[in-house]
C-alpha positions in Angstrom: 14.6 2.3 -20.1 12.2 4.8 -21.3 11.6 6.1 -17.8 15.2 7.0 -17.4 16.0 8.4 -20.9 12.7 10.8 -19.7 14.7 11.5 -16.3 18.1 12.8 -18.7 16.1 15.1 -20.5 14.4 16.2 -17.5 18.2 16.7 -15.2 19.2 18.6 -18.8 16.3 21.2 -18.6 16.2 21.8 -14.5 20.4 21.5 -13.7 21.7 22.9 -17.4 19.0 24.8 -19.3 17.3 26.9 -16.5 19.5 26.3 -13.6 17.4 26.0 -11.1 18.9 26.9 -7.5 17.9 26.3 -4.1 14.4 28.0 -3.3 13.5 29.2 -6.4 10.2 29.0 -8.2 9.8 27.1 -11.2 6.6 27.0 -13.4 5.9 23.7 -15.1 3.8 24.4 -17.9 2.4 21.0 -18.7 1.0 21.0 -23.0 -0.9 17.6 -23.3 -1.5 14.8 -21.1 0.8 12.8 -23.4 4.2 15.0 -21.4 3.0 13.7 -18.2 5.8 11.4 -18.0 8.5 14.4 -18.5 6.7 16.3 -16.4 6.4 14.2 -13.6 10.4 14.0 -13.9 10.7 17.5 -14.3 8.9 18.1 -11.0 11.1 15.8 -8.9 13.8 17.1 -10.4 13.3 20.8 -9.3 12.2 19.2 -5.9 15.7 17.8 -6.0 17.3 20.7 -6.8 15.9 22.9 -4.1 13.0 24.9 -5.8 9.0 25.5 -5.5 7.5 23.9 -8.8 4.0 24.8 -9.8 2.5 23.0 -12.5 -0.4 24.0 -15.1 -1.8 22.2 -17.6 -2.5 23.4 -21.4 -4.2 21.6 -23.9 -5.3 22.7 -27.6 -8.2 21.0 -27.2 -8.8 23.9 -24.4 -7.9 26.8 -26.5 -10.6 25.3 -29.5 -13.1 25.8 -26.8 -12.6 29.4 -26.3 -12.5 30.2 -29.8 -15.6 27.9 -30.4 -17.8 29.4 -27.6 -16.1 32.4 -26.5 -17.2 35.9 -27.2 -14.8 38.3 -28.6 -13.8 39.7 -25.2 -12.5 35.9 -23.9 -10.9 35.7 -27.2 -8.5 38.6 -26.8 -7.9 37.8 -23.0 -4.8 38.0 -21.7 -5.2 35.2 -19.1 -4.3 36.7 -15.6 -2.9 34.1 -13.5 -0.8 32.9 -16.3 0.0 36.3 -16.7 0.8 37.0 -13.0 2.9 33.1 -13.0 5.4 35.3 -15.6 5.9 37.3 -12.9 5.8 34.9 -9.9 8.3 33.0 -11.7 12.0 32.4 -11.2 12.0 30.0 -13.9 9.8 28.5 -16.7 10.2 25.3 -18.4 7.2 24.5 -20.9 6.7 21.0 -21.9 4.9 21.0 -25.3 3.4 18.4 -26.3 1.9 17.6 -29.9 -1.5 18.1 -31.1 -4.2 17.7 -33.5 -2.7 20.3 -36.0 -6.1 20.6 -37.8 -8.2 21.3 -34.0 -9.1 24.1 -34.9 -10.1 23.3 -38.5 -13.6 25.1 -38.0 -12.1 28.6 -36.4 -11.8 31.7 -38.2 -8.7 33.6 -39.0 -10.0 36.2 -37.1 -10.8 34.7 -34.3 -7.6 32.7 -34.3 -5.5 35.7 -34.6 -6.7 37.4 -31.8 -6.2 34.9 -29.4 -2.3 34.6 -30.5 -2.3 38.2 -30.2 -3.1 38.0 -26.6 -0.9 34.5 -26.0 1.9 36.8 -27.5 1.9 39.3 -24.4 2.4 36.4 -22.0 5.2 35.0 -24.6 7.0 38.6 -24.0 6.5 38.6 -20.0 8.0 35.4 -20.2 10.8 36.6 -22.2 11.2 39.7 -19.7 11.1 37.9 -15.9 11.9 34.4 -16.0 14.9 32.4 -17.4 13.0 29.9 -19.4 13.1 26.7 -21.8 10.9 25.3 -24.3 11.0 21.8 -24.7 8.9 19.8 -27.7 7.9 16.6 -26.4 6.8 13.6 -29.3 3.9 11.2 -29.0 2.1 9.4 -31.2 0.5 11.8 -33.4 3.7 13.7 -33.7 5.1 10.2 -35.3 2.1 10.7 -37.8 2.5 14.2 -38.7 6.1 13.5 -39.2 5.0 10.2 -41.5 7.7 8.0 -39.4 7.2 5.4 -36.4 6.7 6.5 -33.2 10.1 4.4 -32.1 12.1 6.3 -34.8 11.0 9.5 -33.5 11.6 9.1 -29.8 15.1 7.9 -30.7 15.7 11.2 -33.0 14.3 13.0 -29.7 16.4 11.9 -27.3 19.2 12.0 -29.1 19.1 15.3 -30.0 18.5 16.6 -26.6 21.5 14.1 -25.3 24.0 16.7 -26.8 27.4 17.6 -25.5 27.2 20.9 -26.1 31.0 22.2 -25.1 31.3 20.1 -27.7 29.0 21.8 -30.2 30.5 25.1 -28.9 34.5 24.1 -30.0 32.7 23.3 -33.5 30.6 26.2 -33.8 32.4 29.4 -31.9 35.0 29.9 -34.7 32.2 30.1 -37.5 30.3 32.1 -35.6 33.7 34.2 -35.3 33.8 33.8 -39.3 30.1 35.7 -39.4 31.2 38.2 -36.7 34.0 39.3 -39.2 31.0 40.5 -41.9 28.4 42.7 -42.7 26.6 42.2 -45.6 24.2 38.9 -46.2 22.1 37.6 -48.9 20.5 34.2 -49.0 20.0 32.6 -53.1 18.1 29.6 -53.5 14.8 28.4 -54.7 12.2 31.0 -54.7 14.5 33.1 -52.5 16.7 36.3 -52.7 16.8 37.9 -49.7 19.7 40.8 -48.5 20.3 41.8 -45.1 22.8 43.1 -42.8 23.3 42.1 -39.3 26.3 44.9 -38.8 26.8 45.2 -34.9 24.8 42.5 -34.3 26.9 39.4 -33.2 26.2 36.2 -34.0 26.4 33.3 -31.3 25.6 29.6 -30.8 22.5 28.6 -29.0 23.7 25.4 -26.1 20.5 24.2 -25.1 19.4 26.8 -22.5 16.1 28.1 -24.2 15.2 25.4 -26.6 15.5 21.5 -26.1 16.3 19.6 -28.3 18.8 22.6 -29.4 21.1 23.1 -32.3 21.6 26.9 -34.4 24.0 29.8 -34.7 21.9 32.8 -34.7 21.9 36.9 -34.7 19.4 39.7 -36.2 19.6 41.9 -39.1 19.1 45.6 -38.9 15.8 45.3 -39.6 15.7 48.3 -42.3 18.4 46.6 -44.4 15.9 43.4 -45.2 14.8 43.9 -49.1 13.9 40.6 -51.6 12.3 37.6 -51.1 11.7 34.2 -49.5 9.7 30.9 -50.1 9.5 28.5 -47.2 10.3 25.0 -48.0 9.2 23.9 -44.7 5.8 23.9 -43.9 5.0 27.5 -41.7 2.6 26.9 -38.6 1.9 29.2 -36.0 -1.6 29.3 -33.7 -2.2 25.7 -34.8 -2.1 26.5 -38.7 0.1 24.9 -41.2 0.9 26.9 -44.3 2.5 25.3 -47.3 4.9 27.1 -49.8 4.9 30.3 -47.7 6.9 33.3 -49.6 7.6 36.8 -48.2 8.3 39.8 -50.1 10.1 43.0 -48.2 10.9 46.6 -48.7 13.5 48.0 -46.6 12.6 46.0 -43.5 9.3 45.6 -43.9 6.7 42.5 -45.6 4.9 44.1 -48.5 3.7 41.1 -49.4 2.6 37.4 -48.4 1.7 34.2 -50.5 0.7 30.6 -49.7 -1.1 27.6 -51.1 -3.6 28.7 -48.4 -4.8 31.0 -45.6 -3.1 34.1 -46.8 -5.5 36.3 -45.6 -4.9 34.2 -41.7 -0.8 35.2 -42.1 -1.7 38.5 -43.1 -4.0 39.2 -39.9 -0.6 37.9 -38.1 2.2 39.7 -39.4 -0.8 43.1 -38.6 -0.4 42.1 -35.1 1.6 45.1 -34.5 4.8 47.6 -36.0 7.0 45.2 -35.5 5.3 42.6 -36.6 6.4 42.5 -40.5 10.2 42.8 -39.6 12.6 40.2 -39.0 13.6 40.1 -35.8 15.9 36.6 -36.0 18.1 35.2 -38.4 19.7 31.4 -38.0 21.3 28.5 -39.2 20.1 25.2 -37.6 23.3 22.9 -36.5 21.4 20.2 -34.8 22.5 16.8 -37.7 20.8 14.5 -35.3 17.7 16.2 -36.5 16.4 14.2 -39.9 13.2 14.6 -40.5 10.7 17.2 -41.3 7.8 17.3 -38.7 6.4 20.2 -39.2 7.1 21.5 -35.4 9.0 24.2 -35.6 10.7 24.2 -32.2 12.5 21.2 -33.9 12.2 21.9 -37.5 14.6 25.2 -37.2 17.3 22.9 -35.8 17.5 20.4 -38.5 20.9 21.1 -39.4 21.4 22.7 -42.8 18.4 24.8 -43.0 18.0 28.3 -42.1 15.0 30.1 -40.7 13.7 33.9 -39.7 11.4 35.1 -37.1 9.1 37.7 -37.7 8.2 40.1 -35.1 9.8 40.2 -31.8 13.7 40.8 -31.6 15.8 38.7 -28.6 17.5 42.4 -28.4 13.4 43.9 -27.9 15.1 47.0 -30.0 11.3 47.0 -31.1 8.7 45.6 -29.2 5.9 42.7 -30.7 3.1 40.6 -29.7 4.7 37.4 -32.1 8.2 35.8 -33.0 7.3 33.5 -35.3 9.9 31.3 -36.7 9.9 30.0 -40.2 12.1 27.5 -42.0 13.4 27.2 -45.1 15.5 24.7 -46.5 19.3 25.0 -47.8 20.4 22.1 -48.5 19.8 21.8 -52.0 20.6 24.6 -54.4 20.7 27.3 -52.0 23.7 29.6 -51.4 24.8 32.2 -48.7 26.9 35.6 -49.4 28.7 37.2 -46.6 29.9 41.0 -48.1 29.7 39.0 -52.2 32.1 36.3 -50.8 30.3 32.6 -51.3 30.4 31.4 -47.7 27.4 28.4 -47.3 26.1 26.2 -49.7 23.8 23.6 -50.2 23.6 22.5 -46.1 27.1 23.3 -45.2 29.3 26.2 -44.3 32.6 26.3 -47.1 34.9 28.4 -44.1 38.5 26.7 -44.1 
């Protein structure tokens, strides 16, 4: 049973999200042993379908050696033949699996920082050359991050990848029609009062093409027109760090300011990455109800339907260029509200269009 439910999500990502096609070339990048299953599927799928599949293997337990023993040249590496599979590359469907978040509990920020500066230039060359998916695959420890049972949160996974998404699109085209009609946004809620506009910018549901398990209706502001503030329900990770109670302060487009219950100074070298690092470059709902609970993953966390999230740095319309696109959630479905040119138009998880 479990085998097969591993084969669906496999036929999902290789026939629907990516596409593959008769001799093309698909990179399998393999994140933990623990995806060996999917990714066993996911290479006799392609095989199926016609195409060359290559598969590497990634581990965080790899990348806490580098920054353990590494000098700072290794550090800011830009790995060449993962580089060079960006451009080899028809395809790319990444299988991550979850990991210790506290690995690298005895790295610097520095250090740290630099390294996701680097992994952020293969992010974009993957962005540029390849159609691609990003798939977050649960085991164990991801049950114990979460603080459910490993049962409950394979069933939440599958289901939520086992979407009928021309379904999703008759539920979510007309409100995304409804946001395409406006201009003028600003997110209330706790800790938050955030203005933006996303004029000329439309906004459009995502179907499970980029991100598995999917589920958001998303577009990007005019990144000059960001101003106020934002606190982060949701835990914030990036590079294997988990920041709690997150709040970001902008001036016409750009972070001024950052707060946390800890490693500021870590977000901070971050969001210095580069220019376009301190804009917002994504703005979303998440749609995905099947989603229930918080695991502090945020490939899944920004679906969880009634919550929003932004992504600083990197733009899908790469107006502006950036090493990062770092996605952070915060919560709306509790005595939060969202504005569309002063007219009330979400509130509390749900959109209030007739």
């Amino acid at each position: 049973m479990t085998e097969k439910r591993w084969e669906l999500v496999a036929d999902k990502l290789v026939n629907y999200s990516v596409g593959v096609n008769p001799g093309e070339r698909v990179m399998i990048a393999m994140y933990e042993t623990d995806t060996y299953p999917l990714a066993l599927a996911t290479y006799s799928a392609v095989i199926q379908a016609g195409g060359f599949p290559q598969i590497q293997f990634m581990s965080e337990a790899l990348k806490h050696r580098v920054l353990l023993y590494g000098n700072n040249e290794q550090i800011s590496w830009i790995p060449e033949i993962e580089a060079y599979g960006m451009e080899w590359a028809d395809c790319y469907i990444a299988l991550r699996g979850a990991f210790n978040m506290s690995e690298c509990w005895d790295i610097s920020s520095d250090r740290i920082a630099s390294y996701q500066r680097a992994m952020g230039k293969v992010s974009t060359l993957r962005w540029k050359n390849t159609r691609w998916v990003l798939c977050r695959v649960p085991n164990e420890r991801f049950a114990q991050t979460a603080k459910v049972s490993y049962d409950k949160i394979m069933d939440m996974f599958f289901d939520a990848c086992n979407v009928d998404w021309d379904k999703e699109h008759a539920k979510w085209d007309p409100i995304c029609e409804r946001l395409n009609s406006g201009k003028d946004f600003r997110i209330v809620g706790m800790g938050t009062d955030l203005r933006m506009s996303t004029e000329g910018h439309r906004w459009r549901p995502t179907e499970g093409k980029v991100n598995v398990p999917d589920g958001e209706i998303g577009s990007w502001p005019i990144w000059q027109t960001v101003n106020g503030y934002i606190t982060f329900d949701f835990p914030a990770t990036i590079g294997g760090k988990v920041i709690h109670n997150l709040r970001l302060e902008f001036k016409d487009g750009i972070c001024i300011k950052v707060s946390a219950d800890n490693d500021e100074d870590y977000v901070n070298k971050i969001l210095d990455s580069d220019v376009g690092a301190r804009r917002v470059g994504e703005w979303s709902f998440g749609t995905n109800f099947g989603i229930d609970v918080v695991t502090t993953d945020i490939l899944i966390d920004e679906k969880f339907g009634g919550t929003m999230h932004i992504a600083m740095g990197r733009p899908y319309d790469y107006s502006y260029d950036s090493a990062i696109h770092w996605d952070i959630v915060k919560d709306l479905r509790k005595n939060a509200q969202v504005y569309m040119d002063d007219k009330l138009i979400f509130e509390d998880g749900k959109f209030l269009f007739n």
